[in-house]
Every structure is written in C-alpha cells, then in structure tokens.
C-alpha positions as CSV (number, residue, x, y, z in Angstrom):
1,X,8.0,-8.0,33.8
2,X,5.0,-8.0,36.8
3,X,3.7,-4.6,37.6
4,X,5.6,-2.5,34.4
5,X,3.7,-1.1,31.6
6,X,4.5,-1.8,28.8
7,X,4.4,1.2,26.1
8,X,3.0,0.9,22.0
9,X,6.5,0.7,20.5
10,X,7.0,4.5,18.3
11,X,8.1,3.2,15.7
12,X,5.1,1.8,14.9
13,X,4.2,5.3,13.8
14,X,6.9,5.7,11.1
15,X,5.9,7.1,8.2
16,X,7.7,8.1,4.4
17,X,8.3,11.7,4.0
18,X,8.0,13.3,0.6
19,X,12.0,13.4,0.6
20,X,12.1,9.7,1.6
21,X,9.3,9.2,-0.6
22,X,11.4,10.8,-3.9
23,X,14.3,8.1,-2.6
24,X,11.9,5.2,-2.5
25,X,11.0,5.6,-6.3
26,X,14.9,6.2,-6.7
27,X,15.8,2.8,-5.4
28,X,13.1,0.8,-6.8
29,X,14.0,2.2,-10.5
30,X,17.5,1.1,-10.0
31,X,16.8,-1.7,-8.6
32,X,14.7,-2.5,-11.6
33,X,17.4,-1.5,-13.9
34,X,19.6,-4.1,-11.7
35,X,17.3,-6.7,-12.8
36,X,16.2,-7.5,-8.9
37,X,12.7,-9.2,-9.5
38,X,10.0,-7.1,-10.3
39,X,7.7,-8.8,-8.7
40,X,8.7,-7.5,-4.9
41,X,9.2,-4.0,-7.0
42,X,5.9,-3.8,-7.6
43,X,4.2,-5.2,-4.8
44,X,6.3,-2.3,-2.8
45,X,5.0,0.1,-5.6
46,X,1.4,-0.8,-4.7
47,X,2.1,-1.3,-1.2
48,X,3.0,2.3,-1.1
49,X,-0.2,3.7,-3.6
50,X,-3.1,1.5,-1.3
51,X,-2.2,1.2,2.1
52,X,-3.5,-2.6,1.6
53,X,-1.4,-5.1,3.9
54,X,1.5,-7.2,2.3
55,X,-0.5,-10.4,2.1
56,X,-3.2,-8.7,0.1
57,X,-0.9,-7.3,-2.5
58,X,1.5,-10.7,-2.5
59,X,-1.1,-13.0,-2.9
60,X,-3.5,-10.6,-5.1
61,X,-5.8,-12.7,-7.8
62,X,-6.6,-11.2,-11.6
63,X,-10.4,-12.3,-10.4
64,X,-10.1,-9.6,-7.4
65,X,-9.3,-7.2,-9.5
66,X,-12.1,-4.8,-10.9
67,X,-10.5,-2.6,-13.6
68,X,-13.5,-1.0,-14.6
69,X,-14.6,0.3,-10.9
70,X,-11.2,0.5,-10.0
71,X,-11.4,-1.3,-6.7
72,X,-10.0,-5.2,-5.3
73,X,-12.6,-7.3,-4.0
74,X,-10.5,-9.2,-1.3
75,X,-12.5,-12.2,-0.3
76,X,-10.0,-13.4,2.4
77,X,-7.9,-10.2,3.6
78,X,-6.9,-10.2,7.7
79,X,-10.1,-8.3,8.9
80,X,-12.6,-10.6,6.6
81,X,-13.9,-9.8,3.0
82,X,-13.6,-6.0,1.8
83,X,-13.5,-3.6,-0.6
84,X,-9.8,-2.1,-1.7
85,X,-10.1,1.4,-4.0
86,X,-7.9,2.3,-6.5
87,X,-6.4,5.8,-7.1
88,X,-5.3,6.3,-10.7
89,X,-1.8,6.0,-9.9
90,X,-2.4,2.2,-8.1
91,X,-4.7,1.2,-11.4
92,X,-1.6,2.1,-13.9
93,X,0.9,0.2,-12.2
94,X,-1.7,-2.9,-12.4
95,X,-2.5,-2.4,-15.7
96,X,1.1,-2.4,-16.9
97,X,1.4,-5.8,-15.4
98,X,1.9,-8.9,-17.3
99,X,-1.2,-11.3,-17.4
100,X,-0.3,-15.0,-18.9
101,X,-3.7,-17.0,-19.9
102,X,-4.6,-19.5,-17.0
103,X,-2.6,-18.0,-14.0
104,X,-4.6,-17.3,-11.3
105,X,-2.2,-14.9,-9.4
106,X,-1.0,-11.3,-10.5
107,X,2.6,-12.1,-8.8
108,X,2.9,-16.4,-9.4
109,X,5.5,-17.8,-7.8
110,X,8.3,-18.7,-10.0
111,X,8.6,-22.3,-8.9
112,X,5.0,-23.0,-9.0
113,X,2.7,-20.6,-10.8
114,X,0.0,-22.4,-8.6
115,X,1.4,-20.4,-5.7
116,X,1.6,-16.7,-5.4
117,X,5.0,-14.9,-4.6
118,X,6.2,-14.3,-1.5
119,X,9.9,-12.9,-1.7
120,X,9.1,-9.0,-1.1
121,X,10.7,-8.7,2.0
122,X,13.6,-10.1,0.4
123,X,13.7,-7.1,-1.9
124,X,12.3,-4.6,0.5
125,X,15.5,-5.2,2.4
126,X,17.9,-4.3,-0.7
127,X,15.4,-1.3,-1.4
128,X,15.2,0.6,1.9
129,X,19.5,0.0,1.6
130,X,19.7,1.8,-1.7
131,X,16.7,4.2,-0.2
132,X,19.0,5.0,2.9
133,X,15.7,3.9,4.8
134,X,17.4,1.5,7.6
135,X,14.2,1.9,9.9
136,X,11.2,1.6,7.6
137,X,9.4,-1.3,7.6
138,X,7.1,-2.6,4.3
139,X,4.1,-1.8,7.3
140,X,5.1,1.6,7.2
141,X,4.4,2.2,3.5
142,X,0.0,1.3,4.9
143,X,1.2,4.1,7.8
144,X,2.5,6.6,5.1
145,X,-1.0,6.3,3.0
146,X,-2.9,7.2,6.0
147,X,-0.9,10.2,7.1
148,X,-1.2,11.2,3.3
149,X,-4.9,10.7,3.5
150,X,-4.8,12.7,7.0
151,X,-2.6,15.6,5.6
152,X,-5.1,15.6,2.6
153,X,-8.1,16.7,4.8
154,X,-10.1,12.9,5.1
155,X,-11.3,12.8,8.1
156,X,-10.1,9.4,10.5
157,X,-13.6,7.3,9.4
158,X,-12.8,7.7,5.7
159,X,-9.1,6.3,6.2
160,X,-10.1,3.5,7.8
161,X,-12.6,2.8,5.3
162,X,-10.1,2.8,2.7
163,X,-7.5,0.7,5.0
164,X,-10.3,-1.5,5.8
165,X,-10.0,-0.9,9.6
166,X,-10.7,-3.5,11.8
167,X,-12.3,-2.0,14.8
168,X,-16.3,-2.5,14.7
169,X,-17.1,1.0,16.2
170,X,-15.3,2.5,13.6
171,X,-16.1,0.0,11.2
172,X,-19.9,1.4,12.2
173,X,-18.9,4.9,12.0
174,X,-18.2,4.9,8.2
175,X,-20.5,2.5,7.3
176,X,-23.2,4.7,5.1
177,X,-20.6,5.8,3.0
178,X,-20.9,5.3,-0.2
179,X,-18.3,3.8,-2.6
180,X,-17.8,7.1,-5.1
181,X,-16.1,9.1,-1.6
182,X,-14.2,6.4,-0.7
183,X,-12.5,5.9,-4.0
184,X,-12.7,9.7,-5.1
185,X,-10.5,9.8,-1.2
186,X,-8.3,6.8,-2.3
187,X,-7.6,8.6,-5.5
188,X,-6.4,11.9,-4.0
189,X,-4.2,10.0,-1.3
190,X,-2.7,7.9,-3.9
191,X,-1.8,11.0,-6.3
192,X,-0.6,13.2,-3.5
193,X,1.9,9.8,-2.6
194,X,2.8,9.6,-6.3
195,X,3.6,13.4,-6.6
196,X,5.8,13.1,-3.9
197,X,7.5,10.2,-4.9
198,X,8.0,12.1,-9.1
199,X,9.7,15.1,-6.6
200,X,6.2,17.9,-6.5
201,X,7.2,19.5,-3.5
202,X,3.5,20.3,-3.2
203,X,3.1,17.2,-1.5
204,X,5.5,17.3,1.7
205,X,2.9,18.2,4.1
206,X,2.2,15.1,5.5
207,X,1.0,14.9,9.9
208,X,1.1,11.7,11.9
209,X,-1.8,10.5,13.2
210,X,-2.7,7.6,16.0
C-alpha cells in the first residue's frame, strides 16, 4: 500500500534454542531409523553445523570439498566464489558420507546421478513435525549458527566471514583475516551447536543478533 512502511518480517530472526536444538537431533535420528532419505537428513545435519545456504549444501561437489584444510571451496555460491570452514563436527558428518567412483555430487539425485538432490525441504517439513518446530524454517538453521557464533564471543565481522556475508563494507571489514581464525571460530560455533544438539546444557546461552 502507498505511504505505509513496510516492516522486516520477525520471524526472519528465528533461531534453534539448545532445547529445540536437542529435538532437532531427536527427529532427524528417527526419522533416519524410519528410513526417510538420508540425503535431506544430512543436508539438514550440515545445514545446521555451517550456517552455508541450502543450495550450497544440496548441490555440494566431492571437488569442493577440502578434507585436509577442512574448508568448501564454493566456486558458484549466491554472493560469488568463497571459502566455507569446517568445525570438526561438520567434517565428521562429511566424512561418514558415502562416495561412489565417478559421481560428481555428495547428495546425486536418485533419478539422475548427473543432477544433485534437491528434495530437503521435502524432509525438512516431516522433521520440524516430529521436532514440534511448526515455525522454523531450513533458513533459520544459517540464523541459529550465527547467534551461536555471537553467544560464543566472535565478534559481527568474524560471522560474516564465516557466513560469507554479502555486504562489501563488511565484506572489507573482515578482509585481513586470516584463514586459521576463521576456521578455529567455525570450529567452536559448530561444537557449541553440536553440544547442544547431544543435550550439554553448557550450550543454551545463545543471543539474537541483527
């Protein structure tokens, strides 16, 4: 409507606690138990221990994927080529992942291994059901590794460093870091989220942030 403002919608700011954290991991072990594919399981697993955007985890390579630095080197993400650390928590659940000789992507489509898989909304939806999560959205699991990073001390800069912020001025502000911080930061965030989600009550301070 002319002449109203129109206000950022709040629940774009939604973000896991450590309880709803702890019901996440229940839901996505049943729902493995189930037999629901394990491919949107663990694209939600990794969703949750990066912060990286859906399309970077669906449509994730084996040839982006530096085991030894513990890092993706996304070559086409949303905000250009970049950099993705991995806490040791993130590089476990990849490791554990099945790799047959010649496929190209880490989650292949099942009707064309050519293709990557793109069903984990699908499966988020039977989740966050089982999770009693009705609000969350798979977006919200990238909010919940910032406020983890922010409740962890890192300062704004080093989040979106790991996030792979897309505003230049920040992008400018972080831009003499080197790698070690960033993925020493990654790693801390992505250990606090996993405490939470094995039930260390250690972890449950987590702030919101803009």
């Amino acid at each position: 409507m002319r002449g109203v403002t129109k206000f950022k919608d709040r629940q774009s700011q939604r973000f896991l606690s450590a309880d709803e954290l702890q019901r996440l991991t229940g839901a996505l072990k049943a729902a493995e138990d189930a037999g629901v594919n394990t491919h949107g399981l663990n694209v939600i697993r990794l969703l949750t221990l990066t912060g990286a955007r859906k399309g970077e985890i669906e449509g994730l390579r084996w040839s982006e994927v530096d085991f030894q630095r513990a890092c993706l080197y996304l070559a086409d993400s949303k905000t250009g080529a970049r950099m993705v650390p991995l806490g040791a928590a993130a590089l476990l659940c990849l490791q554990g992942l099945p790799h047959p000789k010649g496929v190209v992507f880490m989650f292949p489509a099942a009707s064309d291994p050519k293709k990557h898989y793109v069903g984990t909304p699908k499966v988020w939806e039977a989740v966050r059901t089982a999770a009693d999560l009705p609000d969350v959205r798979l977006h919200d699991l990238r909010h919940t590794f910032a406020s983890f990073g922010a409740a962890g001390g890192l300062s704004l800069p080093l989040i979106a460093a790991i996030l792979g912020h897309k505003d230049v001025k920040t992008t400018q502000q972080y831009a003499h870091l080197a790698d070690s911080p960033v993925k020493a930061a990654a790693d801390r965030t992505a250990a606090a989220i996993d405490g939470a989600m094995r039930g260390d009550s250690t972890q449950s301070n987590v702030v919101r942030i803009a």
